[in-house]
C-alpha positions, -999 to 999 in steps of 0.1 A, spaced: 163 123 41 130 118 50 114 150 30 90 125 12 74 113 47 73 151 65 59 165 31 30 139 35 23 147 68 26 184 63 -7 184 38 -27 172 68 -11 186 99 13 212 109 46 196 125 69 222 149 108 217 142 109 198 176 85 175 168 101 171 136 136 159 150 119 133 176 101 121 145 131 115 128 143 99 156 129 73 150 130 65 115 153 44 91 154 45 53 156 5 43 158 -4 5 138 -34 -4 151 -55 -37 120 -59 -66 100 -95 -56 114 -90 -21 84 -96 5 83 -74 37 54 -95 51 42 -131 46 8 -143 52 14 -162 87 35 -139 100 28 -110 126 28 -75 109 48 -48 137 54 -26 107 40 2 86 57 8 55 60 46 38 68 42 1 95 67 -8 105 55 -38 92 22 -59 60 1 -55 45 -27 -36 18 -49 -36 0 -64 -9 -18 -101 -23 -29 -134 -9 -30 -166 -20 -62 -181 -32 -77 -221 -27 -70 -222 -60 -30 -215 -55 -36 -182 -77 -21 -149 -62 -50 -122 -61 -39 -91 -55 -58 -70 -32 -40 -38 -29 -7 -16 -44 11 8 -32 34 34 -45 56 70 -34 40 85 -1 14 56 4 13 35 34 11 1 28 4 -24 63 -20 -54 74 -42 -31 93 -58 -60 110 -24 -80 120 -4 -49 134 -33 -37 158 -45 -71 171 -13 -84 168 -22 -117 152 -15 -137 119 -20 -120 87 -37 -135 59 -18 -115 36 19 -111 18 38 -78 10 58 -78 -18 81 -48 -36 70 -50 -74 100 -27 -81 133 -17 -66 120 7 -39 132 24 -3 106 25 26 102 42 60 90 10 80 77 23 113 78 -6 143 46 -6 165 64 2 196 84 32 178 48 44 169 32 40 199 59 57 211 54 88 186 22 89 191 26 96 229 54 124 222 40 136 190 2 134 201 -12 154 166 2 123 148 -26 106 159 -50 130 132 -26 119 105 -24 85 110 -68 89 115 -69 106 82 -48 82 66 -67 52 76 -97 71 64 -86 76 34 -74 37 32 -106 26 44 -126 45 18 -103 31 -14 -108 -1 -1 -148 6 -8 -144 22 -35 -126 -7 -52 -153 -33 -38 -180 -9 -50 -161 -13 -85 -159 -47 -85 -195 -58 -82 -208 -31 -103 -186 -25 -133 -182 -56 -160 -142 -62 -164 -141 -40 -192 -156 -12 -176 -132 -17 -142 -98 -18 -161 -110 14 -182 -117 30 -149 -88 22 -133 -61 32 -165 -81 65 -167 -75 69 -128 -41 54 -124 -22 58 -159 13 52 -144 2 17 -129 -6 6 -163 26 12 -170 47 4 -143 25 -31 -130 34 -66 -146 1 -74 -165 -5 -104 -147 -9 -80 -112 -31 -57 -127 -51 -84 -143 -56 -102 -108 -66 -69 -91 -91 -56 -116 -102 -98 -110 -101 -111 -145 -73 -135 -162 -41 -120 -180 -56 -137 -209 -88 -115 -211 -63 -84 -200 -43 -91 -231 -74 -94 -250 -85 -61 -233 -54 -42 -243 -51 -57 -280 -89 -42 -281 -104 -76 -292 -131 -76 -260 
């Protein structure tokens, strides 16, 4: 049931069948209907979300009253407000499922929990804040150096299912240019 999760975890540490069930213990496979949101800016984020199946995406709302999407997430990515779940205030953010998808949506205190009776979990959850952190750079680092053109080349050559799978208007406002010019980048006319 959760072979998606213990596979992740598996390519970064070694789990012993005990450790295994009290894992399981405490987790629950929830499905989440496409345009449902798991998190809305104001609210306090308890949750970390596993993506076993489908894709999310986390956005905000600009002063403009545009949606900018920041971040997506699809099967065995993480997808959380880092900030709100460990300082347990506000987030600035939404989380929204851009398809029909199924999470593993770990409460804080069930983590903390794990973490205590599972102590290597805290390396895997280490590695994959790492990992987080440094694709969050990476996609700053493209944004101020690569023209639009250049950044939605990039990313179809790096990500060709999300071209696919991503309403235009998504991918538009995360490589940060208008649906207009994406259409106008697609139809080759840029």
């Amino acid at each position: 049931m959760y072979s998606v999760l213990l596979s992740h975890i598996q390519k970064f540490i070694s789990l012993e069948p005990f450790e295994i069930e009290i894992l399981e213990s405490g987790l629950g496979i929830t499905k989440i209907q496409k345009i449902q949101h798991v998190l809305q800016e104001g609210q306090i984020c308890n949750t970390m979300y596993f993506i076993t199946k489908g894709c999310f995406r986390q956005y905000i709302i600009n002063n403009k009253g545009t949606e900018q999407t920041l971040q997506f997430g699809v099967e065995s990515w993480w997808i959380t407000d880092y900030l709100s779940f460990h300082n347990q205030t506000p987030s600035h953010f939404y989380i929204q499922a851009v398809e029909n998808s199924e999470i593993i949506a770990i409460e804080k205190p069930v983590l903390e929990s794990l973490l205590i009776q599972i102590p290597k979990l805290e390396r895997y959850f280490r590695i994959v804040s790492q990992k987080s952190f440094g694709a969050a750079q990476m996609r700053i680092k493209f944004l101020f150096t690569m023209s639009a053109e250049e950044r939605y080349k990039h990313f179809k050559n790096q990500q060709p299912d999300f071209v696919q799978r991503v309403p235009q208007y998504m991918l538009a406002s995360y490589l940060d240019f208008s649906a207009e010019f994406m259409s106008k980048i697609r139809a080759g006319k840029v």
